[in-house]
C-alpha positions, 0 to 999 in steps of 0.5 A: 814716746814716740806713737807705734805704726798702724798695722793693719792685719789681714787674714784670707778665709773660707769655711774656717768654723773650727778654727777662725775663732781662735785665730781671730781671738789670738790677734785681737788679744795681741799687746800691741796698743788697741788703737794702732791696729786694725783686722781685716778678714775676707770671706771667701763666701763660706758656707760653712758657720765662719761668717755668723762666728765672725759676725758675732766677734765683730759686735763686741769688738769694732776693730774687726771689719769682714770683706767678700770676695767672691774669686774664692783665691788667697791672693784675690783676698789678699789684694782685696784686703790690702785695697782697704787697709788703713795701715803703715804695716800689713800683717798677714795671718792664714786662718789655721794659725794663733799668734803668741800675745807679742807677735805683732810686737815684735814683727814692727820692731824687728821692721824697724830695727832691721829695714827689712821689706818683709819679716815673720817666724818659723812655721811650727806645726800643732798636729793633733792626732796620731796622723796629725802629729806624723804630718807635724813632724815631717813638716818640720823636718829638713828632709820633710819639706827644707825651707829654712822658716820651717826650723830656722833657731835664729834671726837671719836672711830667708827666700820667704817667711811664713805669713809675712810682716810688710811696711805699706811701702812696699806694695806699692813699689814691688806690687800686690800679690800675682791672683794668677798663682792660687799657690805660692803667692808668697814666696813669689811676692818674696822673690820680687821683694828680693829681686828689687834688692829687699830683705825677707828675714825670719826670726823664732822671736815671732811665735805662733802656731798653725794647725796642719791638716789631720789626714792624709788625703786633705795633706796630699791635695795641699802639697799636690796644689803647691807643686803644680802652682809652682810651675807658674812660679817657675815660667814668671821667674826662673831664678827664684827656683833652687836645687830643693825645688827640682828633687820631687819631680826627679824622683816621681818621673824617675820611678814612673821612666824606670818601671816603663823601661822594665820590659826592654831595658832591664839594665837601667830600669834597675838603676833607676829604680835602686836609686828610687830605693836609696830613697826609701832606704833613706826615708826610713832611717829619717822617720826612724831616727826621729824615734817613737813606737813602730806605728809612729815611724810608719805614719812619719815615713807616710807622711813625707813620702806623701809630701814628696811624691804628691809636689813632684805629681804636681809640679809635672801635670803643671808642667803639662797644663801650663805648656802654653804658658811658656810663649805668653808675655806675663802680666805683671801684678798691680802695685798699691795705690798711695794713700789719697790716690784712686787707681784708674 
């Protein structure tokens, strides 16, 4: 039998007290040959306990070696980690999540059965309290968020998948991850992936699940954080954006232009903002319709009107910030060196 790929897994933190244990415990107890694996987890200076917890796993267990980076950024991490794995494969694990046994497993066989240049599973959210669970929900739904590996039922072609599965090769030909995007760092290494004629694919075979955030205010800086980040995202690469991209920022300056046109322009402030109330009309029926107790449908339908109005909020004050950005020749991001060669 033919010896399985080293994968090499990778997983950027900082301040992960509650929940890197978990995470770290669901990979190392993964089927996949003990020896074939490796598990990288950089630290973004935490000051929390995660280093100590970390610490403590690594004693008793040697395939799990913990980097720094300073920058404090997922993609620094990323890179950082990329730099030092020894792997065929690289795996990328977010902190908040914990991997069915056969995760991994099934990441290599579906690379190598499909050829694909970057594979991975549905995003499936755990909730955790009444807020935890609204947030859950609307994550999971179309009308939520709509990217297809947060409901995808089958194996199919994607834009990007959550986390992500990559043969070595293909960092050193598409590139690492662009450090000037604090966000949507995936999707838009996705975006070159396919843009040199890769495959991303998404398969519910690759089981995990991620702890979303519990309250409202730490889930309107997230996605606040993905709308303003996306402008970047927008400016490097124009075409990765689709019609779904465009929705929230409409909706956020159409209420903003339609209650400033009230007082001179009646007529189309009324327009606008009827056209802002078929959204809630809509908003409601979709938390409604997903059923449970009145208080239940409320915090559903805070949930997604959280997610859409804090995108569109920030993807229009990214606009603004990064104004500058549109007269600037880009940086392109630097590719993985090939094994036995040093980069300058």
């Amino acid at each position: 039998m033919a010896e399985k790929p080293f994968v090499s897994v990778i997983v950027p933190m900082r301040n992960e007290e509650d929940w890197i244990g978990r995470c770290v415990g669901s990979i190392l107890a993964q089927d996949y040959p003990h020896g074939r694996m490796e598990l990288i987890v950089v630290d973004g200076i935490s000051d929390d306990r995660s280093p100590e917890i970390l610490t403590g796993i690594a004693e008793r267990d040697t395939r799990l070696r913990v980097l720094s980076n300073p920058a404090r950024i997922v993609p620094s991490s990323l890179n950082l980690a990329l730099a030092e794995a020894c792997g065929d494969i690289i795996a990328r694990i977010d902190a908040h999540t914990v991997l069915d046994p056969d995760f991994l497993s099934v990441g290599v066989e579906l690379l190598s059965r499909t050829g694909a240049d970057n594979v991975g599973g549905p995003m499936v959210s755990l909730g955790g309290g009444p807020v935890g669970d609204a947030i859950a929900e609307a994550m999971a739904s179309r009308f939520g968020i709509g990217a297809a590996f947060h409901f995808a039922t089958e194996e199919q072609e994607c834009d990007t998948v959550y986390m992500g599965m990559w043969p070595r090769r293909v960092f050193e030909t598409v590139g690492l991850f662009d450090e000037q995007l604090v966000r949507n760092q995936d999707d838009e290494h996705s975006y070159r992936i396919r843009k040199a004629g890769g495959r991303v694919i998404v398969t519910p075979a690759m089981r995990s699940r991620y702890q979303n955030r519990q309250s409202w205010k730490p889930l309107l800086k997230q996605f606040f954080q993905y709308g303003f980040w996306k402008v970047r995202v927008l400016q490097k690469h124009p075409a990765q954006m689709s019609v779904r991209h465009f929705v929230p920022p409409i909706l956020v300056s159409g209420l903003v232009v339609g209650l400033g046109l009230s007082l001179w322009f009646p007529w189309i402030s009324a327009l606008i903002l009827g056209a802002y109330m078929a959204y809630l009309v809509g908003l409601v029926a979709v938390a409604v319709y997903a059923g449970g107790a009145p208080a239940a449908v409320a915090r559903r339908f805070v949930a997604m009107l959280i997610i859409h109005h804090a995108w569109g909020t920030g993807f229009l004050l990214g606009l603004g910030r990064f104004a500058a950005n549109w007269l600037r020749a880009e940086d392109r991001p630097a590719k993985l060196a090939p094994r036995g060669i040093v980069s300058p």
